[in-house]
Every structure is written in C-alpha cells, then in structure tokens.
Backbone as a chain_set.jsonl record, in Angstrom:
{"seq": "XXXXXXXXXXXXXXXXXXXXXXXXXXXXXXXXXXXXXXXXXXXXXXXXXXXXXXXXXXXXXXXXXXXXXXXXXXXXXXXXXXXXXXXXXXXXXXXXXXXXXXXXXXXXXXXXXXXXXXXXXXXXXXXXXXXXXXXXXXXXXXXXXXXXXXXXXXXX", "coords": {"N": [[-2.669, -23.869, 35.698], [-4.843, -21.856, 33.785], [-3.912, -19.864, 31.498], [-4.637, -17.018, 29.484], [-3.428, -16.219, 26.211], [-2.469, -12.712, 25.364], [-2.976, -10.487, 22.628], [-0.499, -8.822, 20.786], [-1.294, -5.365, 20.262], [-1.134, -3.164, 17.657], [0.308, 0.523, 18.053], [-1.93, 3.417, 17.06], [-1.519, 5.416, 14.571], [-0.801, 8.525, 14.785], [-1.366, 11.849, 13.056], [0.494, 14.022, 12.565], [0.038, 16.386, 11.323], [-2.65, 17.111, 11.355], [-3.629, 15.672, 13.709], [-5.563, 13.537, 13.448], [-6.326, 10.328, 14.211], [-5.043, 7.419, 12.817], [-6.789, 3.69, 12.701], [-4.023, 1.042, 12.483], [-4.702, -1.856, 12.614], [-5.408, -4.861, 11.501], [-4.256, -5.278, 9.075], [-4.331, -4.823, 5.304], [-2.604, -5.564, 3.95], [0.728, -6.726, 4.726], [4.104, -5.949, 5.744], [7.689, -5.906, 5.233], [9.891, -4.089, 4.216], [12.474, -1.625, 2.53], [13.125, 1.651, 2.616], [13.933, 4.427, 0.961], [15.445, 7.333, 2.176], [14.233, 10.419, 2.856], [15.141, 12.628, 3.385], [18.35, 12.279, 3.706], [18.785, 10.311, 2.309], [19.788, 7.775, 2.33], [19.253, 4.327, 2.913], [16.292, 2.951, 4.375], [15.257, -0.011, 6.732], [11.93, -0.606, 6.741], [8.595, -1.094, 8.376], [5.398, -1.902, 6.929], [2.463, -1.299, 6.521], [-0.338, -2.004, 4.738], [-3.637, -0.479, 4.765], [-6.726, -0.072, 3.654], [-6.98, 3.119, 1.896], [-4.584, 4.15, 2.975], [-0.795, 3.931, 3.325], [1.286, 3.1, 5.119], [3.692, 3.13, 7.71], [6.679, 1.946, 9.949], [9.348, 1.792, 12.352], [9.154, -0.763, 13.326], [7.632, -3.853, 13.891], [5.584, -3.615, 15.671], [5.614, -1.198, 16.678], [4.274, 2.015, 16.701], [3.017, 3.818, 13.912], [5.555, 5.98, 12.181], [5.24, 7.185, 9.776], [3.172, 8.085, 6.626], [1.362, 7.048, 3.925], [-0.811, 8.654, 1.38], [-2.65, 6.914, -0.294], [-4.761, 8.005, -2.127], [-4.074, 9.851, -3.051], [-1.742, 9.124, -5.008], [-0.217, 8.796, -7.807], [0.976, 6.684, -9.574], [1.982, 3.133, -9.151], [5.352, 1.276, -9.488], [7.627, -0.111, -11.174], [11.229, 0.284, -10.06], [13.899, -0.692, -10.79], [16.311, 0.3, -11.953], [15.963, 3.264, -11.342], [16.265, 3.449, -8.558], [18.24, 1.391, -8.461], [18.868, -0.571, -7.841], [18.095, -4.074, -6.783], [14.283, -5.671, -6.869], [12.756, -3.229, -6.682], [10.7, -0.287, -6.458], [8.531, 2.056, -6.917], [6.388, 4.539, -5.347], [4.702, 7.27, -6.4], [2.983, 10.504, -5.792], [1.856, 13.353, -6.963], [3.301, 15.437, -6.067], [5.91, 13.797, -4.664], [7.738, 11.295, -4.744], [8.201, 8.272, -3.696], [10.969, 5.918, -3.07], [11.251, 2.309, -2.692], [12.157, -1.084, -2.08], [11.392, -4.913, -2.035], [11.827, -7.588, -0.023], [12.583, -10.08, -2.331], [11.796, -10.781, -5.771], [9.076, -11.841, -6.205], [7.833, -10.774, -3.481], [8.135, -8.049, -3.78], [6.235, -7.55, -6.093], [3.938, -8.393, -5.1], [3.533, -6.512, -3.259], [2.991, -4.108, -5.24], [0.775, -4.769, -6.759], [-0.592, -4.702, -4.907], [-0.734, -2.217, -3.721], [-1.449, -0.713, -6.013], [-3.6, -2.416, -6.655], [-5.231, -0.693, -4.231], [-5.015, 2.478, -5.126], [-6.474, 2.21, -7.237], [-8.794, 1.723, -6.532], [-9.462, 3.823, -5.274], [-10.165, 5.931, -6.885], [-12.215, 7.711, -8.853], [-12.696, 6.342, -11.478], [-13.114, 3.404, -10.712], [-15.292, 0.928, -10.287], [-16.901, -0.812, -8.416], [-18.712, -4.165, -8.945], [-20.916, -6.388, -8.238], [-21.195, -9.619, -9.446], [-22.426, -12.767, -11.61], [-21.108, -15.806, -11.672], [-21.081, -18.197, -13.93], [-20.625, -20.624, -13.027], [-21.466, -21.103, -10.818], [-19.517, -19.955, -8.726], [-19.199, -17.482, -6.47], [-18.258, -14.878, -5.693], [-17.305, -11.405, -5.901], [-16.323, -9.352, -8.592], [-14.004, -7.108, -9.797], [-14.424, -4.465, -11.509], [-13.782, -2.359, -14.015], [-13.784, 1.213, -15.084], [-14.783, 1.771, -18.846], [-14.749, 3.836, -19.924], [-13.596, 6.916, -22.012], [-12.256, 8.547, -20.684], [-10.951, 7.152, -18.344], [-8.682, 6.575, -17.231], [-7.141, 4.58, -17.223], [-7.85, 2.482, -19.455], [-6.904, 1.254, -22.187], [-7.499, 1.977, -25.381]], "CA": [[-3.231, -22.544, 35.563], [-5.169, -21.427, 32.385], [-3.606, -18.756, 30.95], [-4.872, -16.458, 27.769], [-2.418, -14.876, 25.341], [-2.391, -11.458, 24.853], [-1.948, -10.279, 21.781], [-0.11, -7.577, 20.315], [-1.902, -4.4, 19.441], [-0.092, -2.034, 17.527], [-0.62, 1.978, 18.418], [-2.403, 3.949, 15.782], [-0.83, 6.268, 13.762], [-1.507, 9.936, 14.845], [-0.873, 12.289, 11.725], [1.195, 15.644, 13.354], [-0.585, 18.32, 11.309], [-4.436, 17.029, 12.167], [-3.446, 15.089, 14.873], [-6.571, 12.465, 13.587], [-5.96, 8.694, 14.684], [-5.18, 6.387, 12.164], [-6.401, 2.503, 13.201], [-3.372, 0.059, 11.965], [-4.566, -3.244, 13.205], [-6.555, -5.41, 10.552], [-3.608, -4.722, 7.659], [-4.819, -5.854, 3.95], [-1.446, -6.346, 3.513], [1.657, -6.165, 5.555], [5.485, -6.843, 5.642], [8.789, -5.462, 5.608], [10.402, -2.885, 2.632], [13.301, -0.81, 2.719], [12.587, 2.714, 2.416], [14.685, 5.532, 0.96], [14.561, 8.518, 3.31], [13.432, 12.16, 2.376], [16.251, 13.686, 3.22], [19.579, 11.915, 3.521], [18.697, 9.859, 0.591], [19.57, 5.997, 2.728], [17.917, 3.339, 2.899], [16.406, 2.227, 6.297], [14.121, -1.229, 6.659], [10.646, -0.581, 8.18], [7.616, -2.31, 8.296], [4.886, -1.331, 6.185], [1.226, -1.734, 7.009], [-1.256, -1.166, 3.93], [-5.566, -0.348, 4.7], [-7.509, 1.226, 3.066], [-6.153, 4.094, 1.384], [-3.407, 4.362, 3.706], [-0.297, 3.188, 3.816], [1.794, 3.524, 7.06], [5.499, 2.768, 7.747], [7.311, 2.123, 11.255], [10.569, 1.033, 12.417], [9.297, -2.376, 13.673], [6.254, -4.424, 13.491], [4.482, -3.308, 16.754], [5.599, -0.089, 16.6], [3.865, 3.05, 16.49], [3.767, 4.06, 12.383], [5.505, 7.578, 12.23], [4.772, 7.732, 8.899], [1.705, 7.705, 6.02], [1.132, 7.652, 2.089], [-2.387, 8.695, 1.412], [-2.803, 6.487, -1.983], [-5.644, 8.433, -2.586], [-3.179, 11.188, -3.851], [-1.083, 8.656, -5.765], [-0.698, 8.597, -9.246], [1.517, 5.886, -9.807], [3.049, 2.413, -8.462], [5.384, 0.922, -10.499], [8.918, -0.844, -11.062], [12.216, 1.117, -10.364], [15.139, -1.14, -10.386], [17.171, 1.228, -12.959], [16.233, 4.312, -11.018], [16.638, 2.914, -7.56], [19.935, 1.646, -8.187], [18.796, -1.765, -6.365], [16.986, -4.75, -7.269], [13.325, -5.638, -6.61], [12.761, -1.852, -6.216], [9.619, 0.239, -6.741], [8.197, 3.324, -6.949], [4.706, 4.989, -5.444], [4.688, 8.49, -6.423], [2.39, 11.345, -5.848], [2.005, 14.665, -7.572], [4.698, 16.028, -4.733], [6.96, 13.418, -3.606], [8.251, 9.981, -4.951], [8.985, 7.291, -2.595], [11.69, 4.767, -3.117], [11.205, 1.311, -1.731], [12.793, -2.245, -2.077], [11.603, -6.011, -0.98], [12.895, -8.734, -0.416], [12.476, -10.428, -3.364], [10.436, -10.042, -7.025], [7.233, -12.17, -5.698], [7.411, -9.994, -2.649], [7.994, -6.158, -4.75], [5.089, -7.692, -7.015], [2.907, -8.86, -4.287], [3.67, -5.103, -3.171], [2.837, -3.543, -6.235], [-0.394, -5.341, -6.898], [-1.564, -4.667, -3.197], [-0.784, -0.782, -3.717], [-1.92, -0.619, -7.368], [-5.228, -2.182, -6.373], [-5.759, 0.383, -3.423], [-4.887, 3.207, -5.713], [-7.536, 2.424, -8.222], [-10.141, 1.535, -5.869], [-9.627, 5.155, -4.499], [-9.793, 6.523, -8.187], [-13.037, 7.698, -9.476], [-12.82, 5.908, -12.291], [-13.287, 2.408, -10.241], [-17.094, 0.534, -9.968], [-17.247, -2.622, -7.679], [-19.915, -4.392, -8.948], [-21.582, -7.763, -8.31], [-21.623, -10.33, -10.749], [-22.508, -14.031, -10.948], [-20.633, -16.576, -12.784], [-21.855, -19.767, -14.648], [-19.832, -22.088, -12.615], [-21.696, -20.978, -9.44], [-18.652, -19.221, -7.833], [-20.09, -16.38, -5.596], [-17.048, -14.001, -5.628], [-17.283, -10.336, -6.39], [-14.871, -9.261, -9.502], [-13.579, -5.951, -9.933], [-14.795, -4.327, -12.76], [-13.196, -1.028, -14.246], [-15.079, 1.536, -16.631], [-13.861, 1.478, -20.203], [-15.07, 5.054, -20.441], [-12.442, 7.082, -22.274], [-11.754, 9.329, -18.905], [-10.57, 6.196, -17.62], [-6.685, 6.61, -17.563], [-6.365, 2.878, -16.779], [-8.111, 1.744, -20.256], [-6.305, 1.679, -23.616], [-7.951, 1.704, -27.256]], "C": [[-3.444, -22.248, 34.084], [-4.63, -20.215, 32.256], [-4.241, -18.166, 29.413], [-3.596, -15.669, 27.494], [-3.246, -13.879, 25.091], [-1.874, -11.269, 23.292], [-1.684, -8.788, 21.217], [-0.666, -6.762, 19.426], [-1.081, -3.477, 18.885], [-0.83, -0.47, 17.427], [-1.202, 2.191, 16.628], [-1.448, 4.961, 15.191], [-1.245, 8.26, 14.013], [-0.673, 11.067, 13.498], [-0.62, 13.6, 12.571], [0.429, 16.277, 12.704], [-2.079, 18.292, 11.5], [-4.48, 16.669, 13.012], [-4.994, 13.677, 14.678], [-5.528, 11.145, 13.889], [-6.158, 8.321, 13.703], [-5.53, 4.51, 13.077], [-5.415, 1.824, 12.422], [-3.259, -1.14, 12.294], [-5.704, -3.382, 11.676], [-5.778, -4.93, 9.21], [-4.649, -5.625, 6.649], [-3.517, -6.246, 3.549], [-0.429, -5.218, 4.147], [3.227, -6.578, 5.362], [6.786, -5.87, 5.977], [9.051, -4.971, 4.317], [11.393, -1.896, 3.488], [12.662, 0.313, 1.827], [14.002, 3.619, 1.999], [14.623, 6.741, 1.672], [14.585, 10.015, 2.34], [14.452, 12.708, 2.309], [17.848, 13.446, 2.93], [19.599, 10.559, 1.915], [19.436, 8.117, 1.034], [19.055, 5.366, 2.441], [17.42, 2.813, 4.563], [15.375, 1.177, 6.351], [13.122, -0.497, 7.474], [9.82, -1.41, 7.731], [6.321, -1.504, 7.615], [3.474, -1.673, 6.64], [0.243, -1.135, 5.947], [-2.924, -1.606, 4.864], [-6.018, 0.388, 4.445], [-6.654, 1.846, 2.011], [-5.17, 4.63, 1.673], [-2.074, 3.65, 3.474], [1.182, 3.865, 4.548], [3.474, 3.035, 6.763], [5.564, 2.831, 9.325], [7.936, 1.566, 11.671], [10.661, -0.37, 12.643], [7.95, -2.899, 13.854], [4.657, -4.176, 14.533], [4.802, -1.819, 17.38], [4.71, 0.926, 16.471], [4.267, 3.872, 15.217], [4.449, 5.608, 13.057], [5.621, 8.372, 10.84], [3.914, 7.372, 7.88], [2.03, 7.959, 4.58], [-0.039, 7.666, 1.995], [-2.38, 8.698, -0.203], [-3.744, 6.794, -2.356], [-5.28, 9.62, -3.503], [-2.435, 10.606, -5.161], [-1.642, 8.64, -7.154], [0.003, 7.318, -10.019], [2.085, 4.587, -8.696], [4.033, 1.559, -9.573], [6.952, 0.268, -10.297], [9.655, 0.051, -10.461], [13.178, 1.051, -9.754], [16.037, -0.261, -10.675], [16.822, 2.782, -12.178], [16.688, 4.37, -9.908], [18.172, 2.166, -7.407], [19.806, 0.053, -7.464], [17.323, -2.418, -6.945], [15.731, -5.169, -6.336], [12.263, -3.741, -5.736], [11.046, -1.409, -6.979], [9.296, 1.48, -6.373], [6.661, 4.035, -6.466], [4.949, 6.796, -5.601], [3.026, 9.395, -6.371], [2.494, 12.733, -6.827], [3.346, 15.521, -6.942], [5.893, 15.17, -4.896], [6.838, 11.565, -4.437], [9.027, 9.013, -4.405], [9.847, 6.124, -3.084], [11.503, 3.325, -2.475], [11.596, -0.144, -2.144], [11.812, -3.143, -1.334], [12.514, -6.876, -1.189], [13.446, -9.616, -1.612], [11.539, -10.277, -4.641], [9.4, -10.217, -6.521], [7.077, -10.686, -4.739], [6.908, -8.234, -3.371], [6.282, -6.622, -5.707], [3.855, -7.532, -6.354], [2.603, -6.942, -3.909], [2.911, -3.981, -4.285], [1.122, -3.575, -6.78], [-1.128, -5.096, -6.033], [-2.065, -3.019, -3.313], [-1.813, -0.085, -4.957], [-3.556, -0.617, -7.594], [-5.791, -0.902, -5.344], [-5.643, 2.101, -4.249], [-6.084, 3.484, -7.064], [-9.031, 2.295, -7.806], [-10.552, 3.132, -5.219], [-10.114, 5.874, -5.672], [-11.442, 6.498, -8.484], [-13.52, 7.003, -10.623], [-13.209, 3.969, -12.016], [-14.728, 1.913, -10.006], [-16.415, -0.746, -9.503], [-18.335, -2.62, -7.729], [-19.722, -6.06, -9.289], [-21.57, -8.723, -9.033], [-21.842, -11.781, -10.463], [-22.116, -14.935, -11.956], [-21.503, -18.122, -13.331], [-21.468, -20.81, -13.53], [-20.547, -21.931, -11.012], [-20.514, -20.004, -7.982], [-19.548, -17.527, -7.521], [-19.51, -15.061, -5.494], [-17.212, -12.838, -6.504], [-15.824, -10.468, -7.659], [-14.813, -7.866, -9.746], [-13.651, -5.604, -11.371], [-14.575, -2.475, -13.014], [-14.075, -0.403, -15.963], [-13.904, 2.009, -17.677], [-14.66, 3.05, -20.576], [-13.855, 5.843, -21.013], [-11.981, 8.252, -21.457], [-10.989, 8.506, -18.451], [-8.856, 5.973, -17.997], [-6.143, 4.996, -17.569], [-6.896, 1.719, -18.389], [-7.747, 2.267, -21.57], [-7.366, 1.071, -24.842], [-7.213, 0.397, -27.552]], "O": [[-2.541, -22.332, 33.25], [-5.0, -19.403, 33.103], [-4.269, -18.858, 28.395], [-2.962, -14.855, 28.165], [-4.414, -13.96, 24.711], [-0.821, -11.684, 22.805], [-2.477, -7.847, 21.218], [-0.718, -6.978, 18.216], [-0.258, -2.935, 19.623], [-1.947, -0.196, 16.987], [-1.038, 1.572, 15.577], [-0.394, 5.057, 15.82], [-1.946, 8.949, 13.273], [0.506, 10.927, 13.171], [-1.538, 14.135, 13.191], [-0.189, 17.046, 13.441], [-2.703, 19.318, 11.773], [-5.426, 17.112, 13.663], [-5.354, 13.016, 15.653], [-4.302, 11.082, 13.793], [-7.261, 8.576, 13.218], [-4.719, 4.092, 13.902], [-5.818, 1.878, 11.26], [-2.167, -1.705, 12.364], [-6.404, -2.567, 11.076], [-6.39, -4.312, 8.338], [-5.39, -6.575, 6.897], [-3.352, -7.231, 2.83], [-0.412, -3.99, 4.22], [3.453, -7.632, 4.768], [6.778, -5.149, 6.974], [8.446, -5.426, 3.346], [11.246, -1.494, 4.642], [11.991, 0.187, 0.803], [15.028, 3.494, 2.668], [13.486, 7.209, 1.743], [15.031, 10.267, 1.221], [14.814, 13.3, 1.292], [18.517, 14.147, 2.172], [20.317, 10.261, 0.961], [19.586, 7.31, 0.117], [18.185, 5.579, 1.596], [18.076, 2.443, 5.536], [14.331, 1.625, 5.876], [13.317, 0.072, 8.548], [10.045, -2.298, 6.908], [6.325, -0.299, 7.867], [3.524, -2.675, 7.354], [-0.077, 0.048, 6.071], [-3.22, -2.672, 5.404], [-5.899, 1.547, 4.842], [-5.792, 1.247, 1.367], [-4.67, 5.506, 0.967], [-2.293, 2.44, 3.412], [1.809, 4.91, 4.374], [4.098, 2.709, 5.753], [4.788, 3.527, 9.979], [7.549, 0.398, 11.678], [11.617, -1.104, 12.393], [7.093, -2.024, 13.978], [3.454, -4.374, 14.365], [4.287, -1.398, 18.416], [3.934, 0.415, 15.664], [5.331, 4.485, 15.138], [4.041, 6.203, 14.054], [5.917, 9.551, 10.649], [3.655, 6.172, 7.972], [2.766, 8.84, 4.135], [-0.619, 6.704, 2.498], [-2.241, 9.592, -1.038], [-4.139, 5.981, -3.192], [-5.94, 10.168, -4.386], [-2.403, 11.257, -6.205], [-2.787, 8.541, -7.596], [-0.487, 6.991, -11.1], [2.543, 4.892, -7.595], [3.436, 1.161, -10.574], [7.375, 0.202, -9.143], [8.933, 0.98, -10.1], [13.624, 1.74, -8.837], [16.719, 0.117, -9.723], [17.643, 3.618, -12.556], [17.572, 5.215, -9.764], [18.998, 2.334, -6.51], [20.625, -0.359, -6.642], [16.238, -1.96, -7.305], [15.917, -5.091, -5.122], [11.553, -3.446, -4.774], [10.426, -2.083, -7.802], [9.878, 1.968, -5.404], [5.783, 4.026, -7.328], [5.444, 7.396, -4.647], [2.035, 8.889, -6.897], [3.572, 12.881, -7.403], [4.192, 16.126, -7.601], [6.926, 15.731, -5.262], [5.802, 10.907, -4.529], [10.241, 8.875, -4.554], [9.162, 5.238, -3.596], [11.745, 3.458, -1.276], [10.807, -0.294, -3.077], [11.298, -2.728, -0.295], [13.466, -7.039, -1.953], [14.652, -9.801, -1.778], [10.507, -9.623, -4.493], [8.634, -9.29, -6.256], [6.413, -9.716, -5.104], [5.86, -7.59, -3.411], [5.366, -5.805, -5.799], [2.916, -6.832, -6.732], [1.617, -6.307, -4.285], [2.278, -3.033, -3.822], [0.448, -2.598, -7.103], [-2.343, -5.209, -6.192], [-3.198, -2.579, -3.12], [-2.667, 0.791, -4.821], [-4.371, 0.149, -8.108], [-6.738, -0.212, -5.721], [-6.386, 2.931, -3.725], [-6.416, 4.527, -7.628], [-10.064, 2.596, -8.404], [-11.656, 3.487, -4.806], [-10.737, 6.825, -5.201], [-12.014, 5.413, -8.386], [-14.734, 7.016, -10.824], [-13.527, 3.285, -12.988], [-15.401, 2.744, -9.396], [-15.613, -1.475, -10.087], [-19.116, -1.85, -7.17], [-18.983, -6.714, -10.025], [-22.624, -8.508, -9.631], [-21.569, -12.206, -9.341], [-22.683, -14.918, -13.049], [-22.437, -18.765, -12.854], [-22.181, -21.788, -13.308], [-20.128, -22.646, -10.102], [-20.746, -19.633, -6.832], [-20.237, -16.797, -8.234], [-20.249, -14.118, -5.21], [-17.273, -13.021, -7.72], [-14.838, -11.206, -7.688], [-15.94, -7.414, -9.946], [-13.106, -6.239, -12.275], [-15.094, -1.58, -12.347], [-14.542, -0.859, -17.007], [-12.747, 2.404, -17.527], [-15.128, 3.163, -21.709], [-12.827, 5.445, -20.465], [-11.065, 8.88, -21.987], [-10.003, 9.067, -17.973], [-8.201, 5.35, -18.833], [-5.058, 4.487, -17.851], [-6.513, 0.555, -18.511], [-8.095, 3.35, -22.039], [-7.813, -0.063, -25.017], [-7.269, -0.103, -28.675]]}, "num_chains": 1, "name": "protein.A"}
C-alpha cells in the first residue's frame, strides 16, 4: 500500500486585539531561543519562527504562535550577555518593550542576530534592494544601503 506523508502545518498566529491571521509556514528562519517573560521575569524555551517583518514565538514547533514582535517597530538587535545575566544572550528592543532572549550557542545567537538585524533594516526606510551585476558573472542580488546622512546605519 502506497502511502503519502502528511506533513505538518503549523496554525497561524491570530493577533487578540485585530484578530488578523498571521501565515507561519515558509519561516526565513527558524529554531529554538529561550525567552525571558514580561512579567515574572523567567526564562521559558519556545520556538521562534522569523517572516517577514514578523517574528512569532510558541511553546513548541507545531504549535500555534501565541506571541509576535513586529520588527518593523524595532530599533535595535544586539548582544546582551552582561545584561541578560546568561551567555549567548541578545536583545531586540522596541521603543516600548525589550525582549530578552538566549540560544544555544554563539553561531546560533549570531545566526539570530543577523536574521533579525537583516529583517529590521529591510523594513527601515532607509533600505534600497537593488539589482546589480558582477564581473564574475554571478547573478545574485546584493543588498545595498543608502549612505545618505538620514541613514542611521551609515557612519562618516
């Protein structure tokens, strides 16, 4: 008997005060991070799901997120072993609210950091994706940031 696998969809993310649907299938990048919580100030593992400008949280990998960072707000991602108290630690903060979060190891917090960092600047007015074509024949878009002096991300 032929059988097909099924495979595991995970729900969307409904946001309580609009009630819109987030999709969370098709991560750009996914994994596991300990989270500090809001209120009791723990730590609790969840699973993290970045796309887009989103990124999601939920107790286990096929879970239903029950919660969101909209890195379109963010102003920062950044180290924060020494404030965190706990190594491979990091920081995404907003104007509001500064999230705590841990991985497993540096690659991983980096890989983290780099994943968030890019989605944060791609959201950022100050970001142009544009085209280019190299000598060597490689075909591959490159991310190209304006050196205007608005541009919080470019130093003199």
């Amino acid at each position: 008997m032929n059988r097909e696998r099924m495979s595991l969809v995970r729900p969307p993310y409904v946001d309580p005060t609009t009630n819109i649907c987030y999709d969370t299938d098709s991560a750009d990048y996914q994994g596991w991070l300990t989270k500090q919580s809001m209120w009791l100030k723990d730590w609790r593992r969840r699973y993290f799901i970045l796309k887009g400008s989103k990124l999601f949280f939920a107790r286990s990998e096929y879970s239903a997120p029950h919660g969101m960072v909209d890195l379109s707000l963010c102003t920062t991602v950044k180290s924060a072993d020494l404030k965190a108290h706990k190594r491979n630690s990091f920081e995404v903060s907003t104007a509001e609210t500064t999230f705590l979060l841990y991985a497993d190891s540096e690659k991983e917090k980096d890989d983290w950091i780099g994943s968030i960092g890019r989605s944060i600047v791609r959201c950022s007015s100050t970001y142009n994706r544009q085209p280019t074509s190299n000598v060597d024949g490689d075909d591959d878009d490159s991310d190209t940031y304006s050196n205007s002096s608005n541009n919080p991300y470019f130093n003199d």
